[in-house]
N, C-alpha and C positions, 0 to 999 in steps of 0.2 A: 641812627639811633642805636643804643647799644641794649643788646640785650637783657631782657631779664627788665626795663625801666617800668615798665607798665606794672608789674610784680611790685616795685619798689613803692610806688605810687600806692597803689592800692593798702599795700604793709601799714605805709606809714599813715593812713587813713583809718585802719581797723586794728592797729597793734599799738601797744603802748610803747614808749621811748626803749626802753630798756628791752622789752623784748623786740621789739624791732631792731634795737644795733648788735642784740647778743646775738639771736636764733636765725632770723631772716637774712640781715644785712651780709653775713659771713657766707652762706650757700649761696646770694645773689653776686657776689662778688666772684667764688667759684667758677658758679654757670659763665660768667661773661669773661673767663682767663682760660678757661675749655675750650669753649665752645669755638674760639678763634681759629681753630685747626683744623677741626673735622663740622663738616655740617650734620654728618650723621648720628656725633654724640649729641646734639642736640636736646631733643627729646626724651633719653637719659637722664641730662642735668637738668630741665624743668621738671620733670617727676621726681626730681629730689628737693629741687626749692619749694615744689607745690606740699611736699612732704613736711619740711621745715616750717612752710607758713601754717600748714594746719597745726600742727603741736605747736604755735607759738599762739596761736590763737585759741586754743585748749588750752595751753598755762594762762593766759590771759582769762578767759571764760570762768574756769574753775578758782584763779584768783580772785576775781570778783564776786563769785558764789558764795566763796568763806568770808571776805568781808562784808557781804550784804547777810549773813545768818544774823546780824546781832540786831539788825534793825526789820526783820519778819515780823515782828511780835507789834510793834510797832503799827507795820504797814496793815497788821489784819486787825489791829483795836480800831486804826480809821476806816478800813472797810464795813469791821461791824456796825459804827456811827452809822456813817452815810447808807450803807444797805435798810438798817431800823430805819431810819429819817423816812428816807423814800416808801419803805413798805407799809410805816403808816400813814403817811400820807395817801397813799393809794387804799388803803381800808377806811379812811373817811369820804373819799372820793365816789368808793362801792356804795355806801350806803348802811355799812353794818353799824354806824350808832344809832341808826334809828330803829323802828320797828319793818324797816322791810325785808331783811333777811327771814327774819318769823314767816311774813306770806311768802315768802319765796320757795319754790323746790330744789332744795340742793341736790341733786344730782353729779352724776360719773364727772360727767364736762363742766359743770362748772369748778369741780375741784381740780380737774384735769390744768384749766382755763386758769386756776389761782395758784399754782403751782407752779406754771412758767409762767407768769409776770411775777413770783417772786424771784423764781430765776434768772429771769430776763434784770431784776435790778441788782440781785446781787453781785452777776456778771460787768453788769454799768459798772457795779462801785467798784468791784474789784479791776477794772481797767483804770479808771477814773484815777485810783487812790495811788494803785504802782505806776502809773505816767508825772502824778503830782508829788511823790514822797519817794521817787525811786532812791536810794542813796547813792552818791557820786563814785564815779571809778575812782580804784589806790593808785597810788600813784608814786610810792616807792614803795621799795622792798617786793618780794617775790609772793608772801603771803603776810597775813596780818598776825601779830601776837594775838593770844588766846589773852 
């Protein structure tokens, strides 16, 4: 087995095309034209491809950050949706259209109590909304035009 395959593996699993043949592919091919001589540079040359895969996976990450800015705006008008949805349903649910809030004592805990179950939904929708609306990785060029 030649060195450095398990790296390449992994790459091509977590990297996109282009950066995996430009950033990765090049220092894995290194390590394994090195490394045939001495077993001691070894370890050398994987602290430098592990070096290479992280900045290829930082340009990959941070690509993907700029072309997901145009559709945030998006993903938090469906969170607002779905969080409203939920949170009134859950105040029909308490009981505040009726008259029982009036006898009731509102106290520390029960606001304490109504204030993480809105959190608690808010959180739902916002997992919910960016697992269903995430927008797709780019998938050419290095970044996206403005």
């Amino acid at each position: 087995m030649m060195p450095g395959s398990w790296l390449s593996r992994v790459g091509r699993r977590l990297l996109h095309a282009e950066s995996f043949a430009l950033m990765l592919s090049p220092a894995i091919a290194d390590l394994q034209f090195e490394t045939t001589g001495s077993p001691f540079a070894a370890p050398l040359h994987y602290c430098a491809v592990l070096r290479a895969f992280a900045g290829a996976l930082w340009f990959d990450v941070s690509g993907d950050l700029l072309a997901m800015r145009n559709d945030l705006s998006m993903i938090a008008v469906l969170t607002a949706i779905q969080a409203s949805y939920y949170t009134f349903m859950l105040v029909l649910l308490s009981g505040f259209g009726t008259g029982r809030p009036l006898q009731m004592q509102i106290d520390e805990t029960v606001m304490i109590r109504g204030v993480g179950f809105v959190a608690g939904i808010a959180f739902a929708s916002i997992v919910t909304s960016s697992a269903c609306f995430w927008p797709p990785r780019r998938t050419t060029g290095a970044a996206t035009p403005d």
